[in-house]
N, C-alpha and C positions, 0 to 999 in steps of 0.2 A: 924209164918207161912211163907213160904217161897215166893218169890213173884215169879207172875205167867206174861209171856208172854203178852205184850198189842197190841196186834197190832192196827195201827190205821185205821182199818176198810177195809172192801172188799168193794172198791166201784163201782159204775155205770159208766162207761163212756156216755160222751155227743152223741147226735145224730145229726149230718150235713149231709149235700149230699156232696159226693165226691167234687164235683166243685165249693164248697166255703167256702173251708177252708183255701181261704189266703186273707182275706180281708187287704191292707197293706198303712199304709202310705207315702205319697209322695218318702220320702227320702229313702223308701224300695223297691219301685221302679223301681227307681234310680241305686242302689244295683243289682238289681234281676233279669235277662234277663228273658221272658216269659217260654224260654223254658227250664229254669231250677229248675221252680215252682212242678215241680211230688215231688210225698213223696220219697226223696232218701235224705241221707248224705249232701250231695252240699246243697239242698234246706233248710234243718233245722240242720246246724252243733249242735246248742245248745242242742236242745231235742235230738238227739242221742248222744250225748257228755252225756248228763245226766242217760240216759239209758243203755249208756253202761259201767258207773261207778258202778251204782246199781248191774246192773247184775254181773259186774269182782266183786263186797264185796261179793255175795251170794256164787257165784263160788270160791272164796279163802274160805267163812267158809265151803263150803263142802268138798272143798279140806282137810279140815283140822278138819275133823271130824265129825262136825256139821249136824243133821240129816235136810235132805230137806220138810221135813214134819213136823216137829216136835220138835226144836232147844229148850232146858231147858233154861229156865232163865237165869243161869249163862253162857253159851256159847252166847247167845246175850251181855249181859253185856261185855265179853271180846273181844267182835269184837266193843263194841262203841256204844251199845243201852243205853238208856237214865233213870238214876237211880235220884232219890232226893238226897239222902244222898250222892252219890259221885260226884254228880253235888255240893253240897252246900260245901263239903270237897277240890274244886279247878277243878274239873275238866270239868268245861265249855263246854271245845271242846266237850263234848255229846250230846248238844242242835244241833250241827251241823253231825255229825256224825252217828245219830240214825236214820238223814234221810236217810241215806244208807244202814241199816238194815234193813232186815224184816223175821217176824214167817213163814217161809215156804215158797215152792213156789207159794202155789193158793195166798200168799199174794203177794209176788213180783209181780207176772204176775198180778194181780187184779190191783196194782197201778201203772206200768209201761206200759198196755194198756189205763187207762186215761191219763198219763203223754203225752204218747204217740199222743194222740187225742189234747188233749187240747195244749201239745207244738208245734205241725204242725198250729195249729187255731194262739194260741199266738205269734208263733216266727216271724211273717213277722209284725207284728205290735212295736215288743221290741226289734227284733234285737238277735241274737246268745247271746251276754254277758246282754242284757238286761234280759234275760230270765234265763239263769243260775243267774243273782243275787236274781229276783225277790224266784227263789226258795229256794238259800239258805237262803234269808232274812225271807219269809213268814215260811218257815219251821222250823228256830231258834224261829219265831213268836207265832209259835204252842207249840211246848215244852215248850217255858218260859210261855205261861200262864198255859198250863198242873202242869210246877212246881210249879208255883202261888199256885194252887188250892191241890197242892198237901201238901202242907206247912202247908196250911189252917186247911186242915184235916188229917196235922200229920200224913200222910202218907209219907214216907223215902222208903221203900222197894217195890214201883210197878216197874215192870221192862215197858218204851215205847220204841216202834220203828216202825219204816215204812216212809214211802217219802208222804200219801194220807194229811199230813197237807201243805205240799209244793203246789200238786195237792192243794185243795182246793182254797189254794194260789196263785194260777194262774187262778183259777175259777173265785175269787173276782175280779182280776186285771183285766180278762177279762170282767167281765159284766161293768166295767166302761168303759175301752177304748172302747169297741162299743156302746155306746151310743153317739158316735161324729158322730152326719150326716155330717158330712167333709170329711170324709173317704171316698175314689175313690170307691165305689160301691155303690149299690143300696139301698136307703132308707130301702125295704123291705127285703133285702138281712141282711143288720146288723139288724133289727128287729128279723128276722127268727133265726139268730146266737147266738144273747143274748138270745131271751128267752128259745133256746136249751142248752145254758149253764147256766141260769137260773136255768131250770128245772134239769137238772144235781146233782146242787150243794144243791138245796130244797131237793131233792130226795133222796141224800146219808145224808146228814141231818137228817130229818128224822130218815130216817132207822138207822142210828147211836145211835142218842135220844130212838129212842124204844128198842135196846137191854142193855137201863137201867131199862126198866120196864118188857121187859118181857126175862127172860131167856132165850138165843140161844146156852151157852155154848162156845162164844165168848166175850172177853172184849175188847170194841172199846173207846178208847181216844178221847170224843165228846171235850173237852176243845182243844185238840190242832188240832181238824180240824175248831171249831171256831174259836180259834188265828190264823190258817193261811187263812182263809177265810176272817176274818175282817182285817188285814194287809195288803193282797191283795186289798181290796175295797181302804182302805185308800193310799196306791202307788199309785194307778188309778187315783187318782181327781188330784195331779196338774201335771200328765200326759198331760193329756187331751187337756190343752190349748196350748201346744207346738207341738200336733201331728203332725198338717200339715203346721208348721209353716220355716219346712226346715228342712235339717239332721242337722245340726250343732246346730241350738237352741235345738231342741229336745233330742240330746243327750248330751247337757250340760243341761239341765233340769232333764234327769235319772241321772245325777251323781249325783246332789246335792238332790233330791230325795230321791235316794238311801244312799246317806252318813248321810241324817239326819236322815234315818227310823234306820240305824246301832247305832247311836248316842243314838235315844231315846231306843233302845233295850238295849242299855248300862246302861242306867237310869234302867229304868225295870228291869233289872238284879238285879242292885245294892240295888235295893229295897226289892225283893226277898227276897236276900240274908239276909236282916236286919229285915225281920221277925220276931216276936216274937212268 
């Protein structure tokens, strides 16, 4: 049987009020003249950096054949969406590359409208390069447990792709970093924020979970919107106690963060791969 399309889900974007989506710490600032806080380019290089990658992979496979509604299996697979069998044959770089894939357009636009929400909320907290890693790390987070499971049950042939396990991935990393009452704003203000992306991430959850049980005529990747939701979470804690502790500690604390979350993805990998 041929393997079919997986996108990793349509999901819901979060709900904030316009005027506090940059909850930021100290050393961001620092950074950030007030009056270059509007949702424009300057204000969030990373998340449009990110959005506009996604978008130029969609627009190169339609350039190149690729139907925008409707892309077969194998035209995903040769742009870089995410196979078991030729992931476990060498080809790694899929774990990373599938995030820039996606089944169509209501799937692109579905997860680069959250992307889009949540990297304007997240980027003044993680910084342009913070935020581009947390994605790609949470997103390789997401496929490797997908291949996990997929190993498990001798499945080789699902074809996945989409960016909504990164998204998740920046959901979990979110609901930790606001949970620092340290943060220059309002007690009730990061109250109101987390449990908007709270709700968010419970809610395409969910809905994920239930188009195992009940047929939608969509198959949604719940495994790698859990691996990049729970990766996400786990970035977040030793975040947390460097947030306002200055630019300089805090972003030597993402690097070594970040390189050890890369390190144990390697482990993880390698374990995978020795599956029986």
């Amino acid at each position: 049987m041929p393997p079919s399309p997986q996108p990793e889900g349509e999901i819901i974007p979060p709900q904030y009020s316009e005027g506090s989506a940059h909850p930021m710490p100290d050393y961001a600032q620092e950074q950030i003249p007030p009056r270059n806080r509007g949702r424009n380019f300057f204000s969030a290089p990373g998340t449009y950096f990110l959005l506009a990658i996604n978008c130029a992979v969609f627009l190169w496979m339609i350039l190149h054949g690729v139907s925008a509604s409707s892309p077969s299996p194998g035209q995903l697979v040769h742009f870089g969406a995410n196979v078991p069998a030729l992931v476990l044959h060498g080809q790694w770089y899929r774990l990373l590359t599938a995030t820039f894939v996606h089944v169509g357009l209501i799937h692109l636009a579905t997860n680069m409208w959250c992307l889009w929400n949540l990297g304007l909320l997240g980027e003044p907290l993680l910084g342009p390069l913070g935020l581009t890693a947390v994605y790609i790390l949470t997103g390789i987070a997401g496929n490797l447990l997908s291949l996990g499971f997929n190993v498990i049950l001798r499945d080789y042939v699902s074809v996945g792709a989409g960016a909504s396990g990164a998204v998740f991935g920046i959901a979990g990393i979110l609901i930790v970093l606001l949970s620092n009452h340290k943060l220059p704003i309002p007690i009730f203000e990061l109250k109101r924020l987390r449990r908007s992306v709270i709700q968010f991430a419970a809610l395409n959850l969910v809905i994920g979970l239930s188009t195992a049980v009940v047929p939608v005529g969509i198959r949604i990747d719940n495994s790698a919107h859990l691996g990049g939701f729970l990766s996400g979470l786990a970035l977040g804690v030793p975040l947390v106690p460097r947030m306002t502790s200055g630019r300089a500690r805090y972003l030597q604390r993402q690097k070594l963060t970040f390189a050890g979350a890369a390190f144990f993805l390697s482990l993880f990998a390698y374990w995978i791969a020795n599956l029986k």
